[in-house]
DOTI-583103 format. One record per residue (C-alpha): x negated, y, z negated; residue number from 0. Coordinates in steps of 0.2 Angstrom, whole numbers, plus 5000, padded with zeros to 4 digits. Example, Ala and Ser with C-alpha at 12.3 -4.5 7.8 and 13.67 -1.06 7.14 Angstrom:
// DOTI-583103
ATOM   xx   yy   zz pos
ATOM 4938 4978 4961   0
ATOM 4932 4995 4964   1
***
This chain:
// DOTI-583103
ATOM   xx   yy   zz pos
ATOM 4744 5748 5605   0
ATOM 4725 5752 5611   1
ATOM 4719 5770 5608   2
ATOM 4714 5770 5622   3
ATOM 4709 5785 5633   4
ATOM 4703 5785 5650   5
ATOM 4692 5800 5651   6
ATOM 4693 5801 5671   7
ATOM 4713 5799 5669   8
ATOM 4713 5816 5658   9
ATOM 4707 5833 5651  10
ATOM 4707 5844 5637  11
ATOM 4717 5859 5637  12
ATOM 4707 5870 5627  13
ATOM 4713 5888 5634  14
ATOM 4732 5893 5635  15
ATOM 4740 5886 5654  16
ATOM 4747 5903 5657  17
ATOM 4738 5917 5649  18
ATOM 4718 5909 5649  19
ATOM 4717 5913 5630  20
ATOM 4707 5903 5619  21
ATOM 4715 5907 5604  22
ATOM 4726 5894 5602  23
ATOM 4733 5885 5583  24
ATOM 4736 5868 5582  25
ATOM 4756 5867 5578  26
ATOM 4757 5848 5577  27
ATOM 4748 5830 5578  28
ATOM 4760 5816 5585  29
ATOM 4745 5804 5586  30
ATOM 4741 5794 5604  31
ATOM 4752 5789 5613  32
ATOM 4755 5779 5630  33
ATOM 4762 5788 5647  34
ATOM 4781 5788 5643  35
ATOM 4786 5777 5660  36
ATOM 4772 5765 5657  37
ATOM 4784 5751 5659  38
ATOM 4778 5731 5659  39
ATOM 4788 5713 5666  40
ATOM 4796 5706 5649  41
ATOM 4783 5690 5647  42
ATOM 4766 5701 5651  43
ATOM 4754 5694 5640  44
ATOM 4748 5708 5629  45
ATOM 4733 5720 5636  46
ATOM 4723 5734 5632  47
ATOM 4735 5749 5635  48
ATOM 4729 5768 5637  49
ATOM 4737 5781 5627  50
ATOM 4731 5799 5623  51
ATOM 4733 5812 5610  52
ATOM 4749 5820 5607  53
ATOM 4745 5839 5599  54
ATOM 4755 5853 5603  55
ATOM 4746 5871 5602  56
ATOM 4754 5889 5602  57
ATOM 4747 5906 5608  58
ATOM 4750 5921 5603  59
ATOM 4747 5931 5618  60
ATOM 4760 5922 5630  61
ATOM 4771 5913 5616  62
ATOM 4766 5898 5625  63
ATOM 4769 5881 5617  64
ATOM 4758 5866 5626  65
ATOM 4751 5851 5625  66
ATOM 4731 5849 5618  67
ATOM 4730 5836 5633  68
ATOM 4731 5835 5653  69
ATOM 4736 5819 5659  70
ATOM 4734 5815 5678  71
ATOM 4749 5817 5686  72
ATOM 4747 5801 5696  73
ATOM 4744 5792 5680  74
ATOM 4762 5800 5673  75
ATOM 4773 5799 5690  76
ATOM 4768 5785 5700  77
ATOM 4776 5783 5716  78
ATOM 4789 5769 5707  79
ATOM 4793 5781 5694  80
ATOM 4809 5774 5688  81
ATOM 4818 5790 5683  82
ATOM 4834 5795 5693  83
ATOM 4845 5810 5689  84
ATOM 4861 5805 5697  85
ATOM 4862 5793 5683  86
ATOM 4865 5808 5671  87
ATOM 4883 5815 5670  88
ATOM 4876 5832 5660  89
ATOM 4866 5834 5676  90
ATOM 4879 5832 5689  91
ATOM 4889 5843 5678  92
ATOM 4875 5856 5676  93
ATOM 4869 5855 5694  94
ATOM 4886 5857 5701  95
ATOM 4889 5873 5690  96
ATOM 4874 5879 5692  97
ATOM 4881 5881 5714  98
ATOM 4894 5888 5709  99
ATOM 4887 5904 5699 100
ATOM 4870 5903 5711 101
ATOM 4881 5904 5727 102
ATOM 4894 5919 5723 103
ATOM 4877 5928 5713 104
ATOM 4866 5926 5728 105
ATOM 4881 5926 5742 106
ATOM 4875 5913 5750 107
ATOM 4876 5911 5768 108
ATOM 4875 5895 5779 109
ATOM 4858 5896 5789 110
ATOM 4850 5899 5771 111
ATOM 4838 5888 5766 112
ATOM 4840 5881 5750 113
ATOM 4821 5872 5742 114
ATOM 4823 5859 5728 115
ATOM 4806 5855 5721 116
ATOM 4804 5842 5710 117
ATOM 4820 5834 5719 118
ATOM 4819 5818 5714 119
ATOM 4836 5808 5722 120
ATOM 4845 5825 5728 121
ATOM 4856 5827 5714 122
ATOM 4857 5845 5712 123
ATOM 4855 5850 5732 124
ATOM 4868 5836 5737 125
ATOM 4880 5850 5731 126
ATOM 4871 5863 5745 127
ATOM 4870 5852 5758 128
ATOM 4884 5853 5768 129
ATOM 4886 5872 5767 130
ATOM 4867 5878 5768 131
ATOM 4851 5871 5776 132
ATOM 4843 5861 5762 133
ATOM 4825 5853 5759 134
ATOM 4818 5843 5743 135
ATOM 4800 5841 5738 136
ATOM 4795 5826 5727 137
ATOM 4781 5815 5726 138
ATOM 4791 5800 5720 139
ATOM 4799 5786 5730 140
ATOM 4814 5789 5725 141
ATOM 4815 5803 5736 142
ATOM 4819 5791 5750 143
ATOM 4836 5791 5741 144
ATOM 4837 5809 5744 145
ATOM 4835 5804 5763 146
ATOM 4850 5788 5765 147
ATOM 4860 5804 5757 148
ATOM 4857 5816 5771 149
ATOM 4845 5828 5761 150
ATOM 4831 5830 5769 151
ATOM 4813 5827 5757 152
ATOM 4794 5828 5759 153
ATOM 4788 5816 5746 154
ATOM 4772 5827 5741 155
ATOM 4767 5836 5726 156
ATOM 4771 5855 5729 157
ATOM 4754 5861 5734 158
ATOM 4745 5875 5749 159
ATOM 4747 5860 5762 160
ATOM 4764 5858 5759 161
ATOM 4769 5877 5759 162
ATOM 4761 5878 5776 163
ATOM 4773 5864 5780 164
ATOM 4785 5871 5777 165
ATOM 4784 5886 5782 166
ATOM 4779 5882 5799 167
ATOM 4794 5870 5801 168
ATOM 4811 5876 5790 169
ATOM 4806 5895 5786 170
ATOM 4806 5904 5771 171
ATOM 4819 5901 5757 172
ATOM 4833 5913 5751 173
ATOM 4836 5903 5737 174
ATOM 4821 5889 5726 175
ATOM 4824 5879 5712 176
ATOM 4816 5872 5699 177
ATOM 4824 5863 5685 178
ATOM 4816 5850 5671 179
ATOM 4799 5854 5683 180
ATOM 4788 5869 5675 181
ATOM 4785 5855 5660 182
ATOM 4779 5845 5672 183
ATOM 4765 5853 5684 184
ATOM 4747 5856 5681 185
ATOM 4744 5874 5684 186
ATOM 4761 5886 5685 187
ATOM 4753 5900 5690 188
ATOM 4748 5893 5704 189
ATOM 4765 5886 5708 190
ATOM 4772 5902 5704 191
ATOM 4763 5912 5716 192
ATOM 4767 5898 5728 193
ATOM 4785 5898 5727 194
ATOM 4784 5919 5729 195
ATOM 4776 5915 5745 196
ATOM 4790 5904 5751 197
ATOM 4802 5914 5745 198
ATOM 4812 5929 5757 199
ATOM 4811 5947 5753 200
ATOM 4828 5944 5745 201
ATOM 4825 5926 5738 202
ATOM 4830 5921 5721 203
ATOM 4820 5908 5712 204
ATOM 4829 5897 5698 205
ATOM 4820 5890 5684 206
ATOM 4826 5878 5672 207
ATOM 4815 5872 5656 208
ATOM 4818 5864 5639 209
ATOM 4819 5878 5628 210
ATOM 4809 5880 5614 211
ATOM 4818 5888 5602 212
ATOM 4832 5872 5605 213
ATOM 4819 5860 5601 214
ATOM 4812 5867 5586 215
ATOM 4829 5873 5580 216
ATOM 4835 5854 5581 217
ATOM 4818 5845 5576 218
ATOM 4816 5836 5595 219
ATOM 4800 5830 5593 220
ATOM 4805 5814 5603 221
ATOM 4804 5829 5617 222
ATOM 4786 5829 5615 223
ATOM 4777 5819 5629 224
ATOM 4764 5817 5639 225
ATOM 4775 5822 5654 226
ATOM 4779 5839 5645 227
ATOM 4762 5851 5646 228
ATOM 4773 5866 5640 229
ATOM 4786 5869 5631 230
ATOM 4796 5886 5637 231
ATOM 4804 5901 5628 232
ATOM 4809 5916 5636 233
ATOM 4795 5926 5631 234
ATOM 4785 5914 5639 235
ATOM 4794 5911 5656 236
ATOM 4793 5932 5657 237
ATOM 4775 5930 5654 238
ATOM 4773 5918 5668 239
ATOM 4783 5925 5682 240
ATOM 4779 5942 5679 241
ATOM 4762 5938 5679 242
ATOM 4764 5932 5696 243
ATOM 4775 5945 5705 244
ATOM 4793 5940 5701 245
ATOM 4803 5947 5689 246
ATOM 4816 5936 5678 247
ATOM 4833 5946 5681 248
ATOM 4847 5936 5672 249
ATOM 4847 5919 5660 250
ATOM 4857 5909 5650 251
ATOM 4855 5895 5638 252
ATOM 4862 5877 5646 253
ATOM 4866 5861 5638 254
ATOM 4855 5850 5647 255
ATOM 4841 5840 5638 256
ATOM 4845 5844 5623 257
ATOM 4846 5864 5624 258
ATOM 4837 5873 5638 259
ATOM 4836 5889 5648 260
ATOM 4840 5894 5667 261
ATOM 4831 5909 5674 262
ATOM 4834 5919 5690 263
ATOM 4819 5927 5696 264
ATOM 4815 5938 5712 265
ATOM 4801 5947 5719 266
ATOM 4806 5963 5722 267
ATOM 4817 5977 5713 268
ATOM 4833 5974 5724 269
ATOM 4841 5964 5707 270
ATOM 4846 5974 5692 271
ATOM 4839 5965 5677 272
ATOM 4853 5959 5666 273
ATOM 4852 5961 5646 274
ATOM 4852 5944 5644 275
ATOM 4835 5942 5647 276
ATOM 4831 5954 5633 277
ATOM 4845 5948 5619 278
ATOM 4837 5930 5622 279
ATOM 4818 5937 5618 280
ATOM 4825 5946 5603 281
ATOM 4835 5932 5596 282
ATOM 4821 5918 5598 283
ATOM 4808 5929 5590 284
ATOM 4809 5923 5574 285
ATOM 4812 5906 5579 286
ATOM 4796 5905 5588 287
ATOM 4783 5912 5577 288
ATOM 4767 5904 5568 289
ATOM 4777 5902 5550 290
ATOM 4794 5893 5559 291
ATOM 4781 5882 5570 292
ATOM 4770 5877 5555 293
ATOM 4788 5873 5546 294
ATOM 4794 5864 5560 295
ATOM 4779 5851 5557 296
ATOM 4784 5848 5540 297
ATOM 4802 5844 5546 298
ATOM 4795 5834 5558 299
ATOM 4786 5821 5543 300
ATOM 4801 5822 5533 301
ATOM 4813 5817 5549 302
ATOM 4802 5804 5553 303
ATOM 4802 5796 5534 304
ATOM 4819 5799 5532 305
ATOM 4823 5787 5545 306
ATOM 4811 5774 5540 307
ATOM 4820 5772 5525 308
ATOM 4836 5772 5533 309
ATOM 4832 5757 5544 310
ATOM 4822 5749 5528 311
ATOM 4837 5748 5518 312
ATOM 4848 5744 5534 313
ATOM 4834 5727 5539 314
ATOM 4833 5726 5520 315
ATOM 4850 5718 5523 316
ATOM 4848 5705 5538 317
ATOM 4857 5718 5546 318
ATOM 4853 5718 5566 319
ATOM 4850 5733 5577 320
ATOM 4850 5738 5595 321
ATOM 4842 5752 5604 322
ATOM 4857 5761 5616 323
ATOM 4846 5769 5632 324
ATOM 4827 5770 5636 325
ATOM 4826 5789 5641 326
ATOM 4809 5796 5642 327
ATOM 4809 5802 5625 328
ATOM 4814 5786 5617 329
ATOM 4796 5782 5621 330
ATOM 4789 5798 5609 331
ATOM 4802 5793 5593 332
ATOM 4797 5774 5594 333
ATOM 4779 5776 5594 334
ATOM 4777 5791 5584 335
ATOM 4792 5782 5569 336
ATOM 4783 5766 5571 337
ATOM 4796 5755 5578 338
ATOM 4793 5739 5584 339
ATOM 4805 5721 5591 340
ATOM 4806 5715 5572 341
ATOM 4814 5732 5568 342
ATOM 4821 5737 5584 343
ATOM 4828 5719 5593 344
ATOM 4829 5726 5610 345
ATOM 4835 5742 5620 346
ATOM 4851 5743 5629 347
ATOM 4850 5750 5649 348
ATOM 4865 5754 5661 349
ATOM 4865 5741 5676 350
ATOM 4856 5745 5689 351
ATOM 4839 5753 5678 352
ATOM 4823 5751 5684 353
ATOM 4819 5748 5666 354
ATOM 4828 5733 5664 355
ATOM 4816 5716 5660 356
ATOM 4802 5727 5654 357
ATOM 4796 5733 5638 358
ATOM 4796 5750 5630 359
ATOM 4779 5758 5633 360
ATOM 4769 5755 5618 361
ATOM 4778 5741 5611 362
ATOM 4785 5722 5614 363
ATOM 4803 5729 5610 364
ATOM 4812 5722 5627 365
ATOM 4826 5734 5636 366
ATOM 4839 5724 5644 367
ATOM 4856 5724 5651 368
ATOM 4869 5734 5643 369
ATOM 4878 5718 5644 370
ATOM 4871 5711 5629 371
ATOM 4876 5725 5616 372
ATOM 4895 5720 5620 373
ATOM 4890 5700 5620 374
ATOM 4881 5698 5603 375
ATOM 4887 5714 5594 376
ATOM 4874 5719 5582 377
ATOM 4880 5728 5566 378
ATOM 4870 5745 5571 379
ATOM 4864 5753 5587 380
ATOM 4851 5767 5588 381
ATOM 4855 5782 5600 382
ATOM 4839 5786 5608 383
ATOM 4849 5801 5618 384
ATOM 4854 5805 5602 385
ATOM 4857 5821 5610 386
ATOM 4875 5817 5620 387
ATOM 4881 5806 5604 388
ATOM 4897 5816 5606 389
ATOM 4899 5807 5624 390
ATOM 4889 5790 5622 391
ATOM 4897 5786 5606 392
ATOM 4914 5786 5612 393
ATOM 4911 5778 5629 394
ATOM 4904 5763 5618 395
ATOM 4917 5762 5610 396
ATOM 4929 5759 5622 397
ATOM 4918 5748 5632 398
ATOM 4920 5738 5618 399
ATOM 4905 5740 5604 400
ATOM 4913 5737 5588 401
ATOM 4897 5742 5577 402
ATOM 4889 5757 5571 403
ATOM 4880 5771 5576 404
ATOM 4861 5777 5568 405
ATOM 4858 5795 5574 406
ATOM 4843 5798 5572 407
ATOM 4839 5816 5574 408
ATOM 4839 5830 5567 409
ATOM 4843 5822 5551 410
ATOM 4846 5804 5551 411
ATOM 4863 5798 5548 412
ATOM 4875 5783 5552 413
ATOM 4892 5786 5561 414
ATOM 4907 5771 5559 415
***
């Protein structure tokens, strides 16, 4: 891999994305790195490939986590991005909850418009749809998905022209979500104040984020992308939507990604504010502070050496090892570990992955059928969603895999 970087392609982010501070501390350096989803045809000859520094900074003031460096957006989500979240059964599950408590919470009624941004194939507003009017915003092709399901989309970024859009033609919204998205976009303040302005006097606006104190707490580095300007704790997201005139009222920690937090958030006073919001900001205080953050880098090395030695010994021995799934941060481990097709032979997909008969960004390492893991049954197979081992690991097993398992975060280990 080429370092890279295409100055027109990216920025630096020298001031904090929310607060404007310039007092930032450098946490830690993951090296450069290409765009998680740049995927290429299995057989492309070898080329120059951009990547860009990986540094993740903290201030104080906001007790913001981000990214050193902005990559264009159309660089990081081009209209193929492969990325589907139907595909997830933590997401259906979380999406579907996340109805039920938002519907009786909000008493929702059916001329209601519900707004889904950063909807990608209507997976969370398929559960709204038949009770409430229902509209998605994502700038990927795979919206048109959303659309052969019945959901209606604008396949745009969330921006002023849209907004107006909107708002001419559907109304304001009772109830917007967001969720895996405020990692995502450029400038949340200005989405912020955006989505205040679409919302009712009475609207609710959902937020759902990796949480930081999940990720430092169970060393996901492999979370840390390109893709990812900011990593959220509650103290930030308060921050944030206070900052732009609505006020975070409830939240709760939720399974998804690896650990992450919902929000509810309104504009006016009309929703008493729960003491969840201030038992979370107690209990990630010490989590998230300068001394845990600089300790979480050393964890970081050790994690990343500790498993080198583990596969050593395990290639050491002849032995053969597949990758099981391709998720974004599978991208992050293998590039930042050093892993390569003569360590790791080739990445296992579901059918029906857009990833399947490319290779890994970064690397030659081929992702292919999930067919082959049960054909030629290699003795080990890495989890890159190391994360939902509990429910991979046992659906591999009765699919039929017969080897074993490498786990490879927080602390690298092999299950039988």
């Amino acid at each position: 891999m080429n370092n890279i970087k295409n100055k027109k392609s990216s920025r630096i982010s020298a001031e904090c994305q929310i607060s404007g501070s310039k007092n930032l501390e450098s946490i830690i350096f993951l090296g450069y790195h290409p765009p998680v989803n740049d995927y290429v045809k299995i057989g492309t000859p070898a080329d120059e490939n951009p990547s860009y520094p990986c540094e993740l900074l903290y201030c104080e003031e906001s007790k913001l986590v981000q990214l050193g460096q902005i990559v264009d957006a159309a660089v990081l989500f081009p209209p193929e991005y492969p990325y589907t979240s139907s595909t997830t059964k933590i997401l259906r599950e979380n999406f579907a909850e996340l109805y039920e408590e938002s519907s009786k919470m909000l008493n929702l009624k059916g001329d209601d418009l519900v707004i889904d941004i950063g909807s990608n194939d209507g997976n969370l507003l398929s559960n709204f749809k038949d009770g409430h009017r229902v509209l998605g915003v994502t700038p990927e092709e795979v919206g048109k998905l959303a659309i052969e399901k019945g959901i209606p989309t604008i396949i745009d970024y969330f921006n002023d022209d849209v907004v107006e859009k909107i708002l001419k033609e559907h109304g304001k919204a009772r109830l917007i979500t967001a969720t895996n998205v405020f990692a995502h976009i450029d400038d949340p303040n200005k989405v912020t104040q955006l989505i205040s302005k679409l919302l009712t006097d009475d609207g609710i606006f959902i937020n759902e984020s990796h949480y930081l104190a999940s990720l430092i707490e169970t060393l996901q580095y492999d979370t840390i992308y390109h893709e990812h300007l900011r990593y959220y704790s509650m103290a930030s997201l308060d921050y944030l939507l206070k900052k732009n005139d609505l006020t975070p009222f409830f939240a709760k920690k939720i399974p998804t990604h690896g650990g992450s937090i919902r929000v509810y958030s309104s504009k006016s006073d009309l929703q008493k504010v729960d003491k969840s919001i201030e038992k979370i900001k107690a209990d990630e205080a010490e989590i998230i502070s300068l001394p845990s953050l600089h300790k979480f880098k050393k964890d970081v090395l050790m994690s990343k050496l500790k498993l080198h030695s583990l596969l050593s010994s395990i290639k050491n021995e002849n032995k053969t090892i597949f990758g099981i799934s391709s998720p974004s941060r599978a991208s992050t481990l293998v590039n930042y570990v050093g892993l390569d097709q003569d360590i790791i032979e080739c990445i296992v997909e579901i059918k029906g992955s857009h990833k399947i008969g490319k290779y890994m960004p970064g690397t030659r390492i081929p992702v292919l059928d999930e067919d082959n893991l049960y054909d030629k049954q290699p003795e080990y197979a890495l989890l890159f969603s190391w994360h939902i081992a509990d429910e991979l690991i046992p659906k591999l097993k009765e699919l039929g895999y017969k080897g074993k398992f490498i786990v490879p975060l927080p602390e690298p280990h092999i299950i039988e």
